[in-house]
C-alpha positions as CSV (number, residue, x, y, z in Angstrom):
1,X,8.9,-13.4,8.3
2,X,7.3,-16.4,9.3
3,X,4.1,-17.8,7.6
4,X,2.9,-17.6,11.1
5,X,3.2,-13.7,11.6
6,X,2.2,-13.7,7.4
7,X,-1.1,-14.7,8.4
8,X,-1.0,-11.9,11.1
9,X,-0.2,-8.7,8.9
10,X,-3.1,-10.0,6.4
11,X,-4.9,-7.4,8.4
12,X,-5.1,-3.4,6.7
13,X,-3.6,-2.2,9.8
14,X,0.0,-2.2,9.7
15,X,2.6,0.6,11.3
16,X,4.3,2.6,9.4
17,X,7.7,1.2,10.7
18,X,7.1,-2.2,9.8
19,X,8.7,-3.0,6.4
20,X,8.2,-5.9,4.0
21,X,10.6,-7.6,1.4
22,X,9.0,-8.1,-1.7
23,X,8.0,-11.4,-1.4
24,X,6.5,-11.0,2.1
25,X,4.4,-8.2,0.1
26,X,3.3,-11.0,-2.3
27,X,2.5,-13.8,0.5
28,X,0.4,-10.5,2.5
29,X,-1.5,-9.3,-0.8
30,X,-1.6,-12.7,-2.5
31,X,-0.3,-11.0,-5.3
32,X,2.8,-11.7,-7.9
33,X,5.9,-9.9,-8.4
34,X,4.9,-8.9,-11.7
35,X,1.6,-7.4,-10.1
36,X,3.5,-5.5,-7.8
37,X,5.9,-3.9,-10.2
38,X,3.0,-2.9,-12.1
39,X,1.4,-1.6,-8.7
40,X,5.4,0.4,-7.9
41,X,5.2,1.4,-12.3
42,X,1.9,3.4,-11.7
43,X,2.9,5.0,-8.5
44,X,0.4,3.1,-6.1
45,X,2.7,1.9,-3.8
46,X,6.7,3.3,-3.5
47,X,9.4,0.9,-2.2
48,X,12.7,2.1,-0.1
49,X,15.5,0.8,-2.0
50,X,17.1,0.6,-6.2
51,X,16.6,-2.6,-6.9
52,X,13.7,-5.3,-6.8
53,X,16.2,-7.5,-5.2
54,X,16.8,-4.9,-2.4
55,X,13.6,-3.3,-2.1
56,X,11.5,-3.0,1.1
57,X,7.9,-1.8,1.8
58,X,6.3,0.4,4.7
59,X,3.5,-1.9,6.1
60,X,0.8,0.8,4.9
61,X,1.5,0.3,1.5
62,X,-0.7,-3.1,2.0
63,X,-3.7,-0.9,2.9
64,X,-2.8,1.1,-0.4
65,X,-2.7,-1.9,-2.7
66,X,-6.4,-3.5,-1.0
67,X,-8.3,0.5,-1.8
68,X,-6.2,0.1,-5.4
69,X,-7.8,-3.5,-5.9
70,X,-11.2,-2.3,-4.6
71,X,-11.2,1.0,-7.0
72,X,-10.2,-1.0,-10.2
73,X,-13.2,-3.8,-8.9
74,X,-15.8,-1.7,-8.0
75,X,-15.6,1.2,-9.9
76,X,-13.5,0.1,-12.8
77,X,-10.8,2.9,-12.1
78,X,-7.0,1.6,-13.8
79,X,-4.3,1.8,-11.6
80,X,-2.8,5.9,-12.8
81,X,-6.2,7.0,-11.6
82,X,-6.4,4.5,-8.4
83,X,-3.0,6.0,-7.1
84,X,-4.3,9.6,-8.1
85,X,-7.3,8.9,-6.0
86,X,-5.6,7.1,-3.5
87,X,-3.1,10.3,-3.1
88,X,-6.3,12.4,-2.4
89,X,-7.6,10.5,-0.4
90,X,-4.4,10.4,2.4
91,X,-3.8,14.1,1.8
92,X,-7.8,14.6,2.5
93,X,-7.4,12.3,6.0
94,X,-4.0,14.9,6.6
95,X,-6.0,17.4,5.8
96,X,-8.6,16.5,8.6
97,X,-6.1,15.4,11.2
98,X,-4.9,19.4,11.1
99,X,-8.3,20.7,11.3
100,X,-9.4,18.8,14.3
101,X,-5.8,19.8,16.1
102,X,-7.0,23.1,15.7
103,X,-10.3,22.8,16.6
104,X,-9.4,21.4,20.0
């Protein structure tokens, strides 16, 4: 990706079929690579692929990593409980997406 369109995706909202390299993750979150294996070692974000070298990330994994940054900041949480928290918190928005297809 250009540094052009970087500047674009520095937004939270990112598709689900737009995939990053691992250095365009870096560039978007202004993070290292060493933050980001931490990030992958705690389960807050997943990457597609075996090896560093080869991985790639969905777009919504930025979003992920920005409520992981804001949980250890504002409440002090460490990254095992922000990706626990984040977990609940998609399956809780699933959760409501089902409920309002069956209340209309």
């Amino acid at each position: 990706m250009t540094d052009k369109l970087m500047k674009l995706l520095s937004g939270d909202i990112l598709e689900e079929d737009v995939y990053m390299t691992l250095s365009e993750l870096c560039r978007s979150c202004h993070l290292t690579t060493e933050q980001i294996f931490e990030l992958v070692e705690h389960g807050v974000i997943e990457p597609q692929g075996r090896l560093p070298a080869h991985w790639r990330f969905h777009g919504i994994n930025v979003r992920r990593i920005r409520r992981a940054q804001r949980l250890e900041r504002d409440l002090g949480v460490n990254l095992a409980g922000a990706a626990l928290v984040l977990d609940l918190v998609e399956e809780l928005e699933q959760l409501r997406q089902r409920v309002r297809r069956f209340e209309n």
